[in-house]
MDTraj code that builds the backbone (N, CA, C; nanometers):
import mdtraj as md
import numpy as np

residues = "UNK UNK UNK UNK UNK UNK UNK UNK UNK UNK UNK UNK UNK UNK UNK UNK UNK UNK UNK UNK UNK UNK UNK UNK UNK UNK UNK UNK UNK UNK UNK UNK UNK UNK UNK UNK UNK UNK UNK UNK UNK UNK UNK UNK UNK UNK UNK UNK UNK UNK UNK UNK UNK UNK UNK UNK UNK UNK UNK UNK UNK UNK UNK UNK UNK UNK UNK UNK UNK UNK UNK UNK UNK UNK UNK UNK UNK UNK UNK UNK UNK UNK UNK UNK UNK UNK UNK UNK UNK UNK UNK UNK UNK UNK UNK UNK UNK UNK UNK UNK UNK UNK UNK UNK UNK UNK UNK UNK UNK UNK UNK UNK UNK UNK UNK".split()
xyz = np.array([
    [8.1519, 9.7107, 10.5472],
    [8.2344, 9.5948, 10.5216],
    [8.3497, 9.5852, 10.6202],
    [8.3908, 9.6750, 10.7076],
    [8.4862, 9.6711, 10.7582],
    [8.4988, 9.5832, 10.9097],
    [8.5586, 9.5112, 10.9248],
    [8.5550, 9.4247, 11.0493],
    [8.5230, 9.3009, 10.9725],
    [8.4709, 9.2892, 10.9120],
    [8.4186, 9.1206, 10.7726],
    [8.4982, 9.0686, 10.7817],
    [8.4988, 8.9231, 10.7418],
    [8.6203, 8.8396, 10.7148],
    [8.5477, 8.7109, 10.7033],
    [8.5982, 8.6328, 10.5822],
    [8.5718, 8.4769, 10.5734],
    [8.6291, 8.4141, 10.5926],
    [8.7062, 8.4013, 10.6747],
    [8.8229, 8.3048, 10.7116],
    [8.9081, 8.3501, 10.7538],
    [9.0106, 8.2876, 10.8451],
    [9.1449, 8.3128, 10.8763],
    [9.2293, 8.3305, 10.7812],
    [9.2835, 8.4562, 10.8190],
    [9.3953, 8.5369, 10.6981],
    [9.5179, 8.4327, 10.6446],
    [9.5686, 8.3802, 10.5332],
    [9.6998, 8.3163, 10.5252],
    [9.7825, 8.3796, 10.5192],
    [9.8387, 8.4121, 10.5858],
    [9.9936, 8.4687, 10.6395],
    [10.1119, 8.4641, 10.5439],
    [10.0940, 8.3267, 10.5145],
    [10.2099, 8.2142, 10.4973],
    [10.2503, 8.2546, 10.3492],
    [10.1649, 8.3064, 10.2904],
    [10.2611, 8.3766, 10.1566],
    [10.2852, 8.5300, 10.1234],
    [10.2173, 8.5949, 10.2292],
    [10.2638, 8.7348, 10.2369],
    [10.3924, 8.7515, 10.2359],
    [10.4446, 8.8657, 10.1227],
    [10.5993, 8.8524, 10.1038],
    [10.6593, 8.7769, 9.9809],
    [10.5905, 8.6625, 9.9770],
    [10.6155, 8.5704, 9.8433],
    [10.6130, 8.6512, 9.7439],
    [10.6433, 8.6413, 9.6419],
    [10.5867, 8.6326, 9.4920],
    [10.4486, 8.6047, 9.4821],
    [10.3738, 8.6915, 9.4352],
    [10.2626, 8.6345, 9.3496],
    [10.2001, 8.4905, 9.3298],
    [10.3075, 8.5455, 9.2255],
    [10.3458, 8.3847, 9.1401],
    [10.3815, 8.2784, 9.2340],
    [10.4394, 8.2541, 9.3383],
    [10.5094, 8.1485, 9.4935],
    [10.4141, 8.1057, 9.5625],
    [10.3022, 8.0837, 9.5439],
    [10.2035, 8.0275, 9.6139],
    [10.2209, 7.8987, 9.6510],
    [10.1880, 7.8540, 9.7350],
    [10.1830, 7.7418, 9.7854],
    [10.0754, 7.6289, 9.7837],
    [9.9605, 7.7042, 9.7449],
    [9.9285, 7.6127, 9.7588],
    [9.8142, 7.6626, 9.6075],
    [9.8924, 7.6399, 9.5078],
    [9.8436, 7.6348, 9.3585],
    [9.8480, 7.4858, 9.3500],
    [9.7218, 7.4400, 9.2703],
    [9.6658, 7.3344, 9.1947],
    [9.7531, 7.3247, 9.0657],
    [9.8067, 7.1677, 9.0560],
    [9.7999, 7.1751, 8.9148],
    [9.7338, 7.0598, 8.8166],
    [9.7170, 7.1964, 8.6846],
    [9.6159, 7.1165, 8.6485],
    [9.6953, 7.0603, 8.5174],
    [9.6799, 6.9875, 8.4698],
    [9.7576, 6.9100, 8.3093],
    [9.8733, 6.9372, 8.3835],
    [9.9609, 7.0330, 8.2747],
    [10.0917, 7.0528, 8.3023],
    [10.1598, 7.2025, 8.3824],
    [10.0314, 7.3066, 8.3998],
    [10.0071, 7.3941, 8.4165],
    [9.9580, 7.4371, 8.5291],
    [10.0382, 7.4964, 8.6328],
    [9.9775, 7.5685, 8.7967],
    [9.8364, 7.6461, 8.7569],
    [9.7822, 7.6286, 8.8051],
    [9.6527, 7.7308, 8.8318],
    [9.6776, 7.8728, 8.8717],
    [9.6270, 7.9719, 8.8358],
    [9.6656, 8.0869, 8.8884],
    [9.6051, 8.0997, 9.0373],
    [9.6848, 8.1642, 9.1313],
    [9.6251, 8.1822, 9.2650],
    [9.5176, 8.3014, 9.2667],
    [9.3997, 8.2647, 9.3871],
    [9.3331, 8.3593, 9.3035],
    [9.3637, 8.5297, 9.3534],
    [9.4652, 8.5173, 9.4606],
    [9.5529, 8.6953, 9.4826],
    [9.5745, 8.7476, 9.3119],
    [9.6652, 8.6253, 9.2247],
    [9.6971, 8.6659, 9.1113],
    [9.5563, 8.6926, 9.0016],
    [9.4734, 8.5968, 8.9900],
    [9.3216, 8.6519, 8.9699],
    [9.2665, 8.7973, 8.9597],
    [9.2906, 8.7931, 9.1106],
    [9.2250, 8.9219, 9.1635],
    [9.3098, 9.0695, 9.1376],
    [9.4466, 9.0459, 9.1195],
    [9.5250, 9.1284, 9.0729],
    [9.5008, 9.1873, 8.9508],
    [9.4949, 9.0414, 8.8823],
    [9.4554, 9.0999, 8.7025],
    [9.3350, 9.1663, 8.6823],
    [9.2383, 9.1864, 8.7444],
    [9.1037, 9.1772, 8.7464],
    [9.1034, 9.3044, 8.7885],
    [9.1624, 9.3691, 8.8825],
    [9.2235, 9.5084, 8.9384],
    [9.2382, 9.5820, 8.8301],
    [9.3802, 9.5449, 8.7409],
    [9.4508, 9.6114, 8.6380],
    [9.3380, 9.6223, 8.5545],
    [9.2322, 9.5736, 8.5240],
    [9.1773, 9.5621, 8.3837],
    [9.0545, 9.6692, 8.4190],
    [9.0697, 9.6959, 8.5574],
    [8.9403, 9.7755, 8.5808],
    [8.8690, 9.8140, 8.7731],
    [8.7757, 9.8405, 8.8251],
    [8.7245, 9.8522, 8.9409],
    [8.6467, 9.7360, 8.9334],
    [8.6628, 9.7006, 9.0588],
    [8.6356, 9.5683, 9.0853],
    [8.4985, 9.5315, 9.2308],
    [8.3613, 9.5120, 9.1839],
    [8.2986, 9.5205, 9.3400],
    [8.2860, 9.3932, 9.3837],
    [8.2465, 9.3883, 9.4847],
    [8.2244, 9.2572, 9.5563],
    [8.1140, 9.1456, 9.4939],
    [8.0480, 9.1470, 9.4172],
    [7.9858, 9.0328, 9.3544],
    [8.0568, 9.0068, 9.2511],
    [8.0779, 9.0887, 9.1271],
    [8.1913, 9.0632, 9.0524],
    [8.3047, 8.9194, 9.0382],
    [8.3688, 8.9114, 9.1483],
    [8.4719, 8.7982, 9.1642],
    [8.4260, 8.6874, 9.2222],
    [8.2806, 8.6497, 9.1942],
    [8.2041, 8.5012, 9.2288],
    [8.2146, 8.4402, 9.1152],
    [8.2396, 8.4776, 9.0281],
    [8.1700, 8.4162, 8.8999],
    [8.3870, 8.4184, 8.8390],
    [8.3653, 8.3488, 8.6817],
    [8.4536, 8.3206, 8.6278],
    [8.5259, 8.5095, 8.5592],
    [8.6298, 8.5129, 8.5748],
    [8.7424, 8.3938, 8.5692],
    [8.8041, 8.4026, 8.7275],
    [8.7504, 8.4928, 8.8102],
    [8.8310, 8.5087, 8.9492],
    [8.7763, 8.4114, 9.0629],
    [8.6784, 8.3751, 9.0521],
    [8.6538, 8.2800, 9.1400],
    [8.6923, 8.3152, 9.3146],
    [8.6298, 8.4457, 9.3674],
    [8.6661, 8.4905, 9.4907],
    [8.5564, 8.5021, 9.5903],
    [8.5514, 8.4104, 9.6416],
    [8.3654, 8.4890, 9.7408],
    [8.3806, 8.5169, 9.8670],
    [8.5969, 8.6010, 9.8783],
    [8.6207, 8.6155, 10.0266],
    [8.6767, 8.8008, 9.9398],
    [8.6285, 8.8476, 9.8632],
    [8.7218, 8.9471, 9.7981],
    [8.7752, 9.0362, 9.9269],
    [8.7177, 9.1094, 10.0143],
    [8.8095, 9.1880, 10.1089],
    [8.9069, 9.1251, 10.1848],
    [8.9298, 9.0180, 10.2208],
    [9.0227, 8.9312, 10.2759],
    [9.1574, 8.9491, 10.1453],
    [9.1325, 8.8968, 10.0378],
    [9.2118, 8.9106, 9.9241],
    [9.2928, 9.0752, 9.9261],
    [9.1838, 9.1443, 9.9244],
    [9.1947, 9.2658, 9.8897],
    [9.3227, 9.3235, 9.9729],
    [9.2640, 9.2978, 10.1450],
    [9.3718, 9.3310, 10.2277],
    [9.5270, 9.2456, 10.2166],
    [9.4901, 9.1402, 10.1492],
    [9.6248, 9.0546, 10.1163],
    [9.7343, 9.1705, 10.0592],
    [9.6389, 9.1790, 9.9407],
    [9.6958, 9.2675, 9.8197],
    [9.7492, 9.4374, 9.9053],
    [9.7370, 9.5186, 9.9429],
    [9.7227, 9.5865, 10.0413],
    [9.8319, 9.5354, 10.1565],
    [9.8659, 9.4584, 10.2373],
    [9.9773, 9.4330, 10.3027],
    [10.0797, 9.4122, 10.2215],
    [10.0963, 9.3561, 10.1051],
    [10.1557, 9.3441, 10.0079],
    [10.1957, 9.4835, 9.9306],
    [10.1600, 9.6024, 9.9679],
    [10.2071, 9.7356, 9.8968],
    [10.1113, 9.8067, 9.8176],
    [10.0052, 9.7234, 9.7861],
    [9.9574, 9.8190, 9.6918],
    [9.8537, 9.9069, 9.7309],
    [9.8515, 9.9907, 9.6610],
    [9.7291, 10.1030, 9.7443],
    [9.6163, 10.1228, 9.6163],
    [9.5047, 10.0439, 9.6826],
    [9.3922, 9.9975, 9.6402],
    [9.2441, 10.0818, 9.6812],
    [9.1955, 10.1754, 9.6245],
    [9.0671, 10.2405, 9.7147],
    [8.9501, 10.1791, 9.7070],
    [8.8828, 10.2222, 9.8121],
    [8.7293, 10.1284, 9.8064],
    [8.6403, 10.2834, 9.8103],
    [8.5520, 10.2658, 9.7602],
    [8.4530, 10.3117, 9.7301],
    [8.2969, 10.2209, 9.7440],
    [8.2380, 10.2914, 9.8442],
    [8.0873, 10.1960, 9.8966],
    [7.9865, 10.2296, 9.8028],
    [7.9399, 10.1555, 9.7084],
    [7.7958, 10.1761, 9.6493],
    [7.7066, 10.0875, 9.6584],
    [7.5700, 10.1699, 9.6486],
    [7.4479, 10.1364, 9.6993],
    [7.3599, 10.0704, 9.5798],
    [7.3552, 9.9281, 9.5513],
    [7.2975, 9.8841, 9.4569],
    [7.1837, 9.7939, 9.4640],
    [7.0736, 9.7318, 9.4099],
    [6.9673, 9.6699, 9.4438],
    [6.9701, 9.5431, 9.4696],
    [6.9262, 9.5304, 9.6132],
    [6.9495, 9.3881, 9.5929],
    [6.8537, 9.2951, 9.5856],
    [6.8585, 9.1534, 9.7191],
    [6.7476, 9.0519, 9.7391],
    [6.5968, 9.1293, 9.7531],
    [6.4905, 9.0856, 9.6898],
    [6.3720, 9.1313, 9.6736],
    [6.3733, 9.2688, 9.6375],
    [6.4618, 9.3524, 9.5880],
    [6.4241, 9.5073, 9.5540],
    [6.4837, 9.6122, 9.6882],
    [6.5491, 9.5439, 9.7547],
    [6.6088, 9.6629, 9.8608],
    [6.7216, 9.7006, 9.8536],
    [6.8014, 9.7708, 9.8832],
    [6.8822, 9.8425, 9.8831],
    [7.0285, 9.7433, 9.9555],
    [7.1361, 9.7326, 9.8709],
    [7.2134, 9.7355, 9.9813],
    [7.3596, 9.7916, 9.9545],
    [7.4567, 9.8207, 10.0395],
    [7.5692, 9.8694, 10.0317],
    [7.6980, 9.7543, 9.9905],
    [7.7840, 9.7617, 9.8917],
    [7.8760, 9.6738, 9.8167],
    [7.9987, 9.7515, 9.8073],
    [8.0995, 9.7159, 9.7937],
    [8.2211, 9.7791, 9.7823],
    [8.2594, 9.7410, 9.6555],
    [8.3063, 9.8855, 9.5853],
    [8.3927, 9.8813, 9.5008],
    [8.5667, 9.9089, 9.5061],
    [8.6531, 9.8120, 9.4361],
    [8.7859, 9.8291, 9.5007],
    [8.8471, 9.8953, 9.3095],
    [8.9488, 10.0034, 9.3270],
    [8.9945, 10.0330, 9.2186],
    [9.1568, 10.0421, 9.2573],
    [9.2456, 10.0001, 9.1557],
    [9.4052, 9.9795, 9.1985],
    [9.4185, 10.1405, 9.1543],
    [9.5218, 10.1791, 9.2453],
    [9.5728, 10.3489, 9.2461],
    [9.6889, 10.3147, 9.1045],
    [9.6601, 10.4267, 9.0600],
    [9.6974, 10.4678, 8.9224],
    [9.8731, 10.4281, 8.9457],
    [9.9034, 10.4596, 9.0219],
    [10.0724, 10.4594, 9.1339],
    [10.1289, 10.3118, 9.1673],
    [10.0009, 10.2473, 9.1873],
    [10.0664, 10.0951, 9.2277],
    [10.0667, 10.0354, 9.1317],
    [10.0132, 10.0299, 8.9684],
    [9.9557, 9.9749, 8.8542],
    [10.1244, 9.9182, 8.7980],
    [10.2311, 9.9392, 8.8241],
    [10.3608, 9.8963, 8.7780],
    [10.4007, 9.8078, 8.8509],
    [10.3821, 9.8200, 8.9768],
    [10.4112, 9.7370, 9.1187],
    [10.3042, 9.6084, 9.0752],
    [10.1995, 9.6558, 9.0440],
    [10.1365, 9.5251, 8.9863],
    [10.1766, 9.3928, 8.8681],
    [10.1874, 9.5285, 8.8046],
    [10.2266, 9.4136, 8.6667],
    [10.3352, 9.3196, 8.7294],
    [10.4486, 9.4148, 8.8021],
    [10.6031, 9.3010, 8.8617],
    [10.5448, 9.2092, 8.9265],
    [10.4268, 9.1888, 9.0153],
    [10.4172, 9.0951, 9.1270],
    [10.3202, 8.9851, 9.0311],
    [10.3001, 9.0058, 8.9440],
    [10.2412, 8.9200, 8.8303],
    [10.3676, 8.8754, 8.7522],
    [10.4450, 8.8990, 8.7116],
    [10.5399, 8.8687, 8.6347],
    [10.5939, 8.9084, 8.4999],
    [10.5091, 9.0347, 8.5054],
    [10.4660, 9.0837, 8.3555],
    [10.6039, 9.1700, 8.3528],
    [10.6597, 9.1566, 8.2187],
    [10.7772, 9.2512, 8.1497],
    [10.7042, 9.3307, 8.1307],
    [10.8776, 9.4304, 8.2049],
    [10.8572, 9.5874, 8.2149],
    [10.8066, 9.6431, 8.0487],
])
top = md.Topology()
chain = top.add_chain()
for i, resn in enumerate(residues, 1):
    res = top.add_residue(resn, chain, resSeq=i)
    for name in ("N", "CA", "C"):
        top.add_atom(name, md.element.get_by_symbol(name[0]), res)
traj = md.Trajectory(xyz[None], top)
């Protein structure tokens, strides 16, 4: 996975808040969560691999781009490569990302969550 990328990195809220996105949707009366913040929660609740965050509620089909967001942003996140089955029955290699036991407080703050 390394060298990958779906797109050009956004810069432009590294440093922000979480929560300071720029470019959140809103929907009724209510911002959309960005999906860094998504992918954050999704962290906390557990290890996270790369098919995983296609589907609801994270909605991510760039996750290592995210990942490294999260990661310039402070947190120390490990990957772990596993080998799971894929198109027609072959083999392929997927990353699993798990938040370090150490950054899990640093998380909750950049979410907004009381101490």
């Amino acid at each position: 996975m390394s060298g990958s990328s779906c797109g050009p990195a956004d810069a432009s809220n590294v440093g922000k808040g979480l929560g300071q996105s720029n470019n959140s949707r809103i929907i009724g009366h209510r911002k959309a969560a960005h999906k860094r913040d998504r992918v954050l929660l999704a962290l906390l609740r557990g290890p996270l691999d790369t098919f995983q965050p296609e589907h609801a509620p994270v909605y991510d089909h760039c996750l290592p781009s995210t990942i490294s967001e999260l990661r310039k942003a402070g947190l120390a996140i490990a990957t772990t490569m596993l080998e799971v089955v894929g198109y027609g029955g072959l083999a392929v290699r997927i990353a699993q990302y798990t938040l370090a036991s150490e950054s899990r407080q640093f998380a909750t703050e950049m979410l907004g969550f009381p101490q």
